[in-house]
Backbone bond lengths (Angstrom), bond angles and torsions (degrees), N, CA, C in turn:
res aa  C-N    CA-C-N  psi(-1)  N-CA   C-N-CA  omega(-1)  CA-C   N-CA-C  phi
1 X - - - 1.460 - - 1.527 108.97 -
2 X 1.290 111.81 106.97 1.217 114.17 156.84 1.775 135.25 -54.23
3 X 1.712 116.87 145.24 1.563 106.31 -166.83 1.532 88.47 -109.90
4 X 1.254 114.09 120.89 1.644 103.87 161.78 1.493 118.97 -109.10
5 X 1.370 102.11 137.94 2.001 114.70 -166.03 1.348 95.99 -75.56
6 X 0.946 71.75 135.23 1.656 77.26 161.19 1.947 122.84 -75.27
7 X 1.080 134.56 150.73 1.333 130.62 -165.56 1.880 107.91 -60.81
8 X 1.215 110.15 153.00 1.611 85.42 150.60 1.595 150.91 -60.97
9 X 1.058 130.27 136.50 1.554 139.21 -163.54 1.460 109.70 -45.17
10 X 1.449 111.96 -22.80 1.155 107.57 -177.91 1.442 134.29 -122.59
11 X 1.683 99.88 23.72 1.383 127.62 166.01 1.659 112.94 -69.72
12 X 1.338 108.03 -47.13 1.659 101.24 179.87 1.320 120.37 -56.75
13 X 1.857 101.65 -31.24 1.630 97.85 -166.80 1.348 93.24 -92.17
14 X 1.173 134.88 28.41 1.371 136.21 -172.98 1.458 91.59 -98.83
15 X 1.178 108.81 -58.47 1.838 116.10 -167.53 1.434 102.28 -69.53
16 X 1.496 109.47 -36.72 1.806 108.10 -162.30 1.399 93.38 -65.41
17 X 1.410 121.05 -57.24 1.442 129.35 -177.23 1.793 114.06 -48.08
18 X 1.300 120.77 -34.45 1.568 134.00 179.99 1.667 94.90 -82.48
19 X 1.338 131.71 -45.65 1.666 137.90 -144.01 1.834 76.02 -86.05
20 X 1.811 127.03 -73.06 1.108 102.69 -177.31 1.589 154.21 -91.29
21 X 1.758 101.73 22.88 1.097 127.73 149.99 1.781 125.59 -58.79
22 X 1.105 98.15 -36.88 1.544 114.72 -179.13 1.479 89.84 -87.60
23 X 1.113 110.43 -73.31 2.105 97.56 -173.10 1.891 106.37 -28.79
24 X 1.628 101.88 -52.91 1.670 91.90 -170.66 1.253 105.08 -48.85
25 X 1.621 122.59 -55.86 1.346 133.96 -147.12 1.851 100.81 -65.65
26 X 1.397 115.83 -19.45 1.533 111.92 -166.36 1.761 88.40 -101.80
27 X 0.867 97.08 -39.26 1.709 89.88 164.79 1.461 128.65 -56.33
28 X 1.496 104.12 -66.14 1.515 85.81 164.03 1.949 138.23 -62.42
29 X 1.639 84.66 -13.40 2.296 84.12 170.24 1.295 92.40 -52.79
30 X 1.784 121.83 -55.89 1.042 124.95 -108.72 2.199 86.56 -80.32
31 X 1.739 93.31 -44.47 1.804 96.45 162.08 0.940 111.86 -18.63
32 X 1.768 113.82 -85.06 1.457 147.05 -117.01 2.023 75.14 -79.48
33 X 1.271 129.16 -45.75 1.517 134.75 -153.99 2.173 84.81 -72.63
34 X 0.993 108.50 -67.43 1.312 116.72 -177.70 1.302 131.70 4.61
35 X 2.009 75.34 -81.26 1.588 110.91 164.32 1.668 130.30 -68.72
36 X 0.849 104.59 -27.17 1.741 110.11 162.51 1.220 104.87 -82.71
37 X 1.403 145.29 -87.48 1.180 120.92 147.51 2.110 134.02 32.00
38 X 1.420 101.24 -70.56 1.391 126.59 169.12 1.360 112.94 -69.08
39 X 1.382 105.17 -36.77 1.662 106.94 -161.76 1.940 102.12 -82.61
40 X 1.398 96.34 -44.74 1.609 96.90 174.97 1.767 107.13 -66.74
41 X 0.972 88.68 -57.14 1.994 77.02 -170.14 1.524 124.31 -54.06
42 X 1.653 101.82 -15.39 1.897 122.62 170.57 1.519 94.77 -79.72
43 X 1.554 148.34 -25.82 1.005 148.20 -159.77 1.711 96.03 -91.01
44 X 1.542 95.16 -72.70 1.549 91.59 -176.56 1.672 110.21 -39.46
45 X 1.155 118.94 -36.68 1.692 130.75 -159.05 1.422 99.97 -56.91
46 X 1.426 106.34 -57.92 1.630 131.76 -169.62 1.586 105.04 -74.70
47 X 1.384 122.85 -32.46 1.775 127.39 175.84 1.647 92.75 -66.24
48 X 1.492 121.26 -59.41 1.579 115.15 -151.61 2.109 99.93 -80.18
49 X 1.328 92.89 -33.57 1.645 76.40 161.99 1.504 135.05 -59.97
50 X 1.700 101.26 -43.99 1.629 86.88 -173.51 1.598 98.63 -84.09
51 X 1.435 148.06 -9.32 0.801 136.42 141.11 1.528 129.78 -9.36
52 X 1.608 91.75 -71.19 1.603 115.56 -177.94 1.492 110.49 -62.26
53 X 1.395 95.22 -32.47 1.649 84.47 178.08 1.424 113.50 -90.05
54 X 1.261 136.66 -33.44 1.423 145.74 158.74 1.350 100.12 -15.74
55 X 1.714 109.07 -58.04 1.728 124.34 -155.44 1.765 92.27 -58.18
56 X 1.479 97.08 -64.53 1.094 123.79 -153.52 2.211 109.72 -62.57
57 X 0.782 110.43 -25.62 1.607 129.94 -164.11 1.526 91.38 -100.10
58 X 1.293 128.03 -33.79 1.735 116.20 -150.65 1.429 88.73 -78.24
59 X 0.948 103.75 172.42 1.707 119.56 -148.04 1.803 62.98 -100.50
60 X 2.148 97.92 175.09 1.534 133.37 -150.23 1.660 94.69 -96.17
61 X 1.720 99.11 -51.76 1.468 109.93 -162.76 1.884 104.58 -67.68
62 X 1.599 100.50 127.49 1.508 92.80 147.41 1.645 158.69 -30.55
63 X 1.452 96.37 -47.85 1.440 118.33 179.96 1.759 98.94 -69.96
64 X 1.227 110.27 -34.75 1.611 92.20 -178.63 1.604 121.52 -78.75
65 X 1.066 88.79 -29.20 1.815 113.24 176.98 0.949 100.57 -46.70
66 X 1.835 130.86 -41.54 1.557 125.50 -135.12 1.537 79.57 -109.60
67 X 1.225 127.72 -35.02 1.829 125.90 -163.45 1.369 107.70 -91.08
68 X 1.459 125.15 1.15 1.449 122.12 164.81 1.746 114.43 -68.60
C-alpha cells in the first residue's frame, strides 16, 4: 500500500491567489475594452450629429457657404 502526501498547504492558495488574479486582470481588459468601446461609438454619435446639424443649419445661399 502506497502513502500519498498530501501537497503542501500552500499550493492551493497558490493557484486560488494566481486563478483570481487572472479573473481580476480579464475583468478589468474586459472594462478597460467596454469603455473605449463606449467612448468611440459616443464620439462617432456626437461627430455625425453635429455634422447633421452643420448640414442641416448652414444657411441655403452659396456665397455664405464659401466665406465661412
Amino acid at each position: 500500500m502506497h502513502i500519498i502526501s498530501s501537497p503542501p498547504a500552500s499550493k492551493p492558495f497558490i493557484v486560488d491567489t494566481t486563478v483570481t488574479a487572472v479573473t481580476a486582470a480579464v475583468a478589468r481588459a474586459a472594462a478597460y475594452s467596454a469603455v473605449i468601446a463606449f467612448t468611440s461609438v459616443t464620439a462617432a454619435a456626437v461627430t455625425a450629429s453635429t455634422a447633421s446639424t452643420a448640414v442641416t443649419s448652414a444657411p441655403s445661399t452659396p456665397a455664405a457657404v464659401t466665406t465661412t
